[in-house]
NUZA-969544 format. One record per residue (C-alpha): x, y, z; residue number from 1. Coordinates in Angstrom, 2 decimals, always signed. Last residue first. Layout:
REM NUZA-969544
+---------+---------+---------+-----+
|       x |       y |       z | num |
+---------+---------+---------+-----+
|       X |       Y |       Z | NUM |
...
+---------+---------+---------+-----+
END
This chain:
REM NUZA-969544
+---------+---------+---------+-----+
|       x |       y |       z | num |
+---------+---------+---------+-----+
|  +61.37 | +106.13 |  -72.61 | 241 |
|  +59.51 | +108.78 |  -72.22 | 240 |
|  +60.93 | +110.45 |  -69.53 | 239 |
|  +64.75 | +109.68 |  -70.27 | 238 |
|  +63.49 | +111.27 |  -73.91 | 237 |
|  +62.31 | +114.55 |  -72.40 | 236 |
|  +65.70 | +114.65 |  -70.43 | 235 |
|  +68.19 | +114.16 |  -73.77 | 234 |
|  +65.70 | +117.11 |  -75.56 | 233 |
|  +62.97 | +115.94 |  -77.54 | 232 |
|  +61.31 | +117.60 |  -80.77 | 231 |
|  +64.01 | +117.12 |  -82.84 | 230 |
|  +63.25 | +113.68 |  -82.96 | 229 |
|  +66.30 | +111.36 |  -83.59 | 228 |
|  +64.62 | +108.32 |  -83.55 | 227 |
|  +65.06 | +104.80 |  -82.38 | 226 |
|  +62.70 | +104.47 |  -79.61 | 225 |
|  +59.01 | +104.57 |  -81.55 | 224 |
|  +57.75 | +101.08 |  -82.18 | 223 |
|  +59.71 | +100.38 |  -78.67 | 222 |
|  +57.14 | +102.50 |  -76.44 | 221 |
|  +54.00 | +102.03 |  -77.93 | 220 |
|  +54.77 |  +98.51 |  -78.70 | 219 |
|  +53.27 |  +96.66 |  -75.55 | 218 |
|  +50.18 |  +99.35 |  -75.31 | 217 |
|  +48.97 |  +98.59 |  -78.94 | 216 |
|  +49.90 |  +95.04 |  -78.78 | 215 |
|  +47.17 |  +94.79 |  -75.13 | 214 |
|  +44.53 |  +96.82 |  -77.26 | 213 |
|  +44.61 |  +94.49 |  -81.07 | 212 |
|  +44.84 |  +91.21 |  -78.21 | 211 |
|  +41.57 |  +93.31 |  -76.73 | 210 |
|  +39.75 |  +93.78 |  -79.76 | 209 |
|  +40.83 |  +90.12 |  -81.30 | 208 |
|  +39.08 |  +88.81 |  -78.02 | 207 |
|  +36.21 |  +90.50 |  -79.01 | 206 |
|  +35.75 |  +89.47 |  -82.52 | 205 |
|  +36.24 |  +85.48 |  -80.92 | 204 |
|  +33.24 |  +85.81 |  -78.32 | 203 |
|  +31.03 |  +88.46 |  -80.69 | 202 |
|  +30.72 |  +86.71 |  -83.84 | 201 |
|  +27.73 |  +85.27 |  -83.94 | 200 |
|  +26.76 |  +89.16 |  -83.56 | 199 |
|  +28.14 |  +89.48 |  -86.61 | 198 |
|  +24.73 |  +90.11 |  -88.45 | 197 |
|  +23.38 |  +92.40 |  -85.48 | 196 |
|  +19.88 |  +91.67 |  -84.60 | 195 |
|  +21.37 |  +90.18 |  -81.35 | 194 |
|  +22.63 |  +93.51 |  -80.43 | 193 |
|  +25.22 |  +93.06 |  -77.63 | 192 |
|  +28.32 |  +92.69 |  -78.89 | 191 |
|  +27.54 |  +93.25 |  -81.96 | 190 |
|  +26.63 |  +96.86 |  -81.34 | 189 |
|  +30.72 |  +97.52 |  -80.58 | 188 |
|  +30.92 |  +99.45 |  -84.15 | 187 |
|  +34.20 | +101.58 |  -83.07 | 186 |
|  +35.19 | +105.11 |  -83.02 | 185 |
|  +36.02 | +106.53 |  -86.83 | 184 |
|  +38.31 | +104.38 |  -89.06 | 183 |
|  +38.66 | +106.79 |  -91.59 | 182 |
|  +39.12 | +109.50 |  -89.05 | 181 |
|  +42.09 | +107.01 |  -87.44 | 180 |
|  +43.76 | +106.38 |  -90.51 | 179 |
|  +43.85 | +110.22 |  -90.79 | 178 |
|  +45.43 | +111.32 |  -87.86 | 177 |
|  +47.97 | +108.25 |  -87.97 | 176 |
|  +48.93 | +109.63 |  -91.40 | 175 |
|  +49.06 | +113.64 |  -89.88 | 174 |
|  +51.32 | +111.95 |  -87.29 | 173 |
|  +53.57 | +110.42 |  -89.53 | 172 |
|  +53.74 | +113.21 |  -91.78 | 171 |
|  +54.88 | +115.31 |  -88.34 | 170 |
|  +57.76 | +113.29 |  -87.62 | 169 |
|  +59.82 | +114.46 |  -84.76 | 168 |
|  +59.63 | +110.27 |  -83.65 | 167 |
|  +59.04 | +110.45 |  -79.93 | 166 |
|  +57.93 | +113.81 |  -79.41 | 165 |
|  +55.76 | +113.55 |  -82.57 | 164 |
|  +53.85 | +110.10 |  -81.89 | 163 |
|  +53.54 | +111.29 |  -77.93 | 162 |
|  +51.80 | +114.51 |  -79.10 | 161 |
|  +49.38 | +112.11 |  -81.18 | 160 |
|  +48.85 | +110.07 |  -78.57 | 159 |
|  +47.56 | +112.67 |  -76.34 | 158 |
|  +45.81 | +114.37 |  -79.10 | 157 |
|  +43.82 | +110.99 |  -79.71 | 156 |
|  +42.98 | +110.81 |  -76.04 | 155 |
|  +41.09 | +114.88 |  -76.25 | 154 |
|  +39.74 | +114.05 |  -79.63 | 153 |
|  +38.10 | +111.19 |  -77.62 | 152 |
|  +36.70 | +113.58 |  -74.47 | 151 |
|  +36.06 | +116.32 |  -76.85 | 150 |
|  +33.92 | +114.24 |  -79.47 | 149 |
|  +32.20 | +112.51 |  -76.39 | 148 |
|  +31.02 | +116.18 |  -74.80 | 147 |
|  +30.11 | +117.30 |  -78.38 | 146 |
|  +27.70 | +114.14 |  -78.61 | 145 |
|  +26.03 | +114.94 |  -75.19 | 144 |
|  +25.63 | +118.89 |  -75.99 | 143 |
|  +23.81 | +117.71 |  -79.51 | 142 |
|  +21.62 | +115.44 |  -77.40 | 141 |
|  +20.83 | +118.36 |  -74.64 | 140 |
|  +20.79 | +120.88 |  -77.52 | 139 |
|  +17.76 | +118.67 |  -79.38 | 138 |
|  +16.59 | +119.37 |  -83.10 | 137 |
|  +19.04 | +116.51 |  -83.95 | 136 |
|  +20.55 | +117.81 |  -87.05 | 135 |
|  +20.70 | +121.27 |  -86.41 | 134 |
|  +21.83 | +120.85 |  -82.94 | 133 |
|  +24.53 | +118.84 |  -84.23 | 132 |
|  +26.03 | +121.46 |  -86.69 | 131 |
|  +25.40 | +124.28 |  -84.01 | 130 |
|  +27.65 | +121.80 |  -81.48 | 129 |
|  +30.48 | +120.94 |  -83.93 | 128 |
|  +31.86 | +124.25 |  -83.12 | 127 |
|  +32.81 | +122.61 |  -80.05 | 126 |
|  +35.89 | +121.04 |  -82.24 | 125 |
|  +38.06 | +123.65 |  -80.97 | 124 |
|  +37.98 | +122.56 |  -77.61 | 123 |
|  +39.71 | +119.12 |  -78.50 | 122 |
|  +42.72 | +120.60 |  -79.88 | 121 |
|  +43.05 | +122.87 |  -77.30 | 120 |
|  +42.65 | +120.62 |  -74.41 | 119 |
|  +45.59 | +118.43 |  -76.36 | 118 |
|  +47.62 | +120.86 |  -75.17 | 117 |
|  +47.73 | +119.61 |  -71.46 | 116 |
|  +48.21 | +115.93 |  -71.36 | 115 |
|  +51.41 | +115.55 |  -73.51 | 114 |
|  +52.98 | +118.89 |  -73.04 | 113 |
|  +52.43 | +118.74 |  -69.43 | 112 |
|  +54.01 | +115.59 |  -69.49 | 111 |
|  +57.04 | +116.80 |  -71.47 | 110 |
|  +57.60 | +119.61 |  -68.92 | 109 |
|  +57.73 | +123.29 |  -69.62 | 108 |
|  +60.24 | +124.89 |  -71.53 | 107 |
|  +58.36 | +127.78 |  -73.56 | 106 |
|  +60.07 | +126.26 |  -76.64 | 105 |
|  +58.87 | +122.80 |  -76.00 | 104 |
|  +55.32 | +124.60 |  -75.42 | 103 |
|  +56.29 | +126.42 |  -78.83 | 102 |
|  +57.12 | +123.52 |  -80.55 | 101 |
|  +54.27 | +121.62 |  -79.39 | 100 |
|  +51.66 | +124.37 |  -80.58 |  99 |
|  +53.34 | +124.51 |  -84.08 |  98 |
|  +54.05 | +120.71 |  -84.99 |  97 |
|  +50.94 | +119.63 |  -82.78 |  96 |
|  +47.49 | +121.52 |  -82.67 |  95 |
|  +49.34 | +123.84 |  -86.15 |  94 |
|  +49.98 | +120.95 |  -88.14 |  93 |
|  +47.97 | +118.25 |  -86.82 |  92 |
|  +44.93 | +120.21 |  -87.50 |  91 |
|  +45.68 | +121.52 |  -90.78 |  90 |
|  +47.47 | +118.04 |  -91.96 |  89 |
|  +44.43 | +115.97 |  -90.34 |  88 |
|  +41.72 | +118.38 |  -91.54 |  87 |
|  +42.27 | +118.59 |  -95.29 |  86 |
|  +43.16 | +114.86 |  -96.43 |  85 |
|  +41.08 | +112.14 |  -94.33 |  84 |
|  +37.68 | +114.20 |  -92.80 |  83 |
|  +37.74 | +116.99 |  -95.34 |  82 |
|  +38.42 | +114.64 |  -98.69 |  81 |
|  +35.66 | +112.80 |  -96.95 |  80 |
|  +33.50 | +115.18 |  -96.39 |  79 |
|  +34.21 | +116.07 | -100.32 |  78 |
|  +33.19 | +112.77 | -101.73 |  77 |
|  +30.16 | +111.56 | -100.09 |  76 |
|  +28.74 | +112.22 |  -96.20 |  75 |
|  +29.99 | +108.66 |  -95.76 |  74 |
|  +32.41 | +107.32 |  -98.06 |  73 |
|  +32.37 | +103.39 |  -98.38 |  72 |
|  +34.88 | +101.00 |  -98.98 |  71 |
|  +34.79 |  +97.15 |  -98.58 |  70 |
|  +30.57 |  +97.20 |  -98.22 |  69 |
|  +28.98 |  +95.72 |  -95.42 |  68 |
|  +26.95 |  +92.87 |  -93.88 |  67 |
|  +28.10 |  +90.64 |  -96.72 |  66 |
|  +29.99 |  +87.92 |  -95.16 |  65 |
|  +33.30 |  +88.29 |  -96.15 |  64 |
|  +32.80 |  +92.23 |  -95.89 |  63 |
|  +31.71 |  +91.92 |  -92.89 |  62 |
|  +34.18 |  +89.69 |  -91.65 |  61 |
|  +36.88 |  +92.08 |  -93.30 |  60 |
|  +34.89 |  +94.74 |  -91.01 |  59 |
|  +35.70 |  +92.81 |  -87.62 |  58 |
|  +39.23 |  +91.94 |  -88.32 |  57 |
|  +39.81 |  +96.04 |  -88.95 |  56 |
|  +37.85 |  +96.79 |  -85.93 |  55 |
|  +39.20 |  +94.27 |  -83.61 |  54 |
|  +43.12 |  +95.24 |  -85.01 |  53 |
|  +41.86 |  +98.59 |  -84.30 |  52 |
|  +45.33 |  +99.83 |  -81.35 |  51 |
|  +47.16 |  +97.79 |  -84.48 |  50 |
|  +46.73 |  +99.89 |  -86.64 |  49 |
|  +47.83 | +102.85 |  -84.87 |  48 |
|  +50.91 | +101.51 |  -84.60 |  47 |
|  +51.37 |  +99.76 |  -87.95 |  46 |
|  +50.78 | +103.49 |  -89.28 |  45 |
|  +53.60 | +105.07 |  -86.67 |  44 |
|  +55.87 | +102.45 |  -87.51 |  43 |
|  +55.39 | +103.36 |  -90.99 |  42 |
|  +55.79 | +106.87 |  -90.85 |  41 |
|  +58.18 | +107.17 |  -88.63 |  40 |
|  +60.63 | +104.78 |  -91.09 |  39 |
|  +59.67 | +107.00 |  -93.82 |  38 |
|  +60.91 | +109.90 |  -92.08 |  37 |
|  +63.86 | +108.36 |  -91.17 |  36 |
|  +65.45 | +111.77 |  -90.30 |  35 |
|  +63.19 | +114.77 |  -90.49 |  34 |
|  +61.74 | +117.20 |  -92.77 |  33 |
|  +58.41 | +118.53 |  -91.67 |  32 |
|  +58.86 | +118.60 |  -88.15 |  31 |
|  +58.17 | +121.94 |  -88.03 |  30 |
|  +61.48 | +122.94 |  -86.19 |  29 |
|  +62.88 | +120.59 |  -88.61 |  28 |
|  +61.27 | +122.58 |  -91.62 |  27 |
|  +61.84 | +125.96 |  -89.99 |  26 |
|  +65.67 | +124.46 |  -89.87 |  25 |
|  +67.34 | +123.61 |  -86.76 |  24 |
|  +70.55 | +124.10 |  -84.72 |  23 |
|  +71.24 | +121.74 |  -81.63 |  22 |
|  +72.97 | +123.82 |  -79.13 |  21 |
|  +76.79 | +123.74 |  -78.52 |  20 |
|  +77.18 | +127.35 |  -78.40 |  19 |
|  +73.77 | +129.25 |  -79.11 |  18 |
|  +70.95 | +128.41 |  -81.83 |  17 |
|  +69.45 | +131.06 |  -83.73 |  16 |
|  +66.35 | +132.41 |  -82.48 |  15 |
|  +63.09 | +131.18 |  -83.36 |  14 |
|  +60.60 | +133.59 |  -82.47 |  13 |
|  +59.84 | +135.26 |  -86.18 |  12 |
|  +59.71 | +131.44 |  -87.71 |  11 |
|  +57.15 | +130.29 |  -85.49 |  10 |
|  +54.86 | +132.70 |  -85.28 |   9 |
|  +54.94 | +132.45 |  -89.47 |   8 |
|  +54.29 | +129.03 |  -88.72 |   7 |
|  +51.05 | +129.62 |  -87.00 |   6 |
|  +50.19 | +132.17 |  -89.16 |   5 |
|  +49.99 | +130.03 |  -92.39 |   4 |
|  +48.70 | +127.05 |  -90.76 |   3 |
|  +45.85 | +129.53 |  -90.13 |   2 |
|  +45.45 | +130.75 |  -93.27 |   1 |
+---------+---------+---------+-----+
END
């Protein structure tokens, strides 16, 4: 419903384009249909994958060694149809292909854009709290972990506004969304644990964390150049480039 009404609000304030202006269908506007979509989407993916190059490296050595299993679904079936198939397209649908167009629309900065409306994103998983408290028996816990979830939903709405300025892809964004929830934040107990079974591990895993950090920050920028993203006007892309 709500992905519904948010591009409904869309589609009844778009106004057809003026002069020389760029003209747009609701599926462009969207970011739905794009050019090189595919091409988005898998620079997008190698991306993100490489920003848990550590994490990835450090659950095949699980896996090698037995500490873990190669898949697993926590919370069974349906929480994870929820976690990698329902939430990223709802979420990154109307938190970033209709919010972002209508902050683009509204004309303020690309920073702003960036930084800013990823508050609203984040706020809306407080819910979270009543499901925590529930669990935990303890508000100041449940408070705690609802603080985190805000502060990292808060960096991954960042990036994922960046993804769709850069590339106008929304698929790619909703794929980097849900990489990242299967992924979840990183195991770092090894590092530190000594009960840990890859704590062995921990001098060579860690480096891999921080080559997978320093080639996430070193292709941000040219990973997503060449695109013709609707969502970025000639002085948004001077800014981001």
């Amino acid at each position: 419903l709500s992905c519904l009404c948010s591009a409904a609000l869309i589609r009844v304030l778009a106004r057809p384009a003026v002069g020389y202006e760029p003209s747009f269908s609701l599926a462009e506007l969207l970011g739905i249909r794009c050019e090189k979509q595919l091409m988005a989407c898998c620079c997008c993916l190698v991306l993100t994958a490489s920003l848990f190059l550590g994490p990835l490296v450090q659950h095949a050595v699980g896996v090698a060694e037995g500490a873990t299993d190669f898949v697993s679904l926590p919370g069974g079936r349906w929480v994870a149809m929820r976690n990698l198939v329902l939430a990223p397209i709802t979420e990154e649908f109307v938190f970033r292909a209709c919010l972002v167009r209508l902050w683009i629309g509204a004309g303020l900065p690309t920073l702003a854009i960036i930084f800013c409306s990823p508050c609203c994103f984040a706020l809306a998983h407080t819910h979270h709290f009543i499901e925590h408290v529930r669990r935990t028996r303890s508000k100041q816990q449940a408070l705690i972990q609802v603080a985190f979830q805000v502060f990292y939903t808060s960096l991954f709405g960042m990036y994922s506004n960046f993804l769709l300025l850069r590339t106008g892809s929304t698929l790619a964004v909703i794929l980097a969304h849900s990489f990242c929830n299967h992924q979840g934040f990183p195991d770092l107990a090894f590092l530190v644990n000594k009960q840990e079974p890859l704590h062995r591990h921990r001098g060579w895993l860690g480096a891999v964390y921080l080559v997978g950090i320093a080639a996430f920050a070193l292709l941000m920028a040219p990973m997503t150049r060449e695109f013709p993203s609707s969502f970025k006007t000639v002085v948004q892309d001077r800014q981001l480039s």
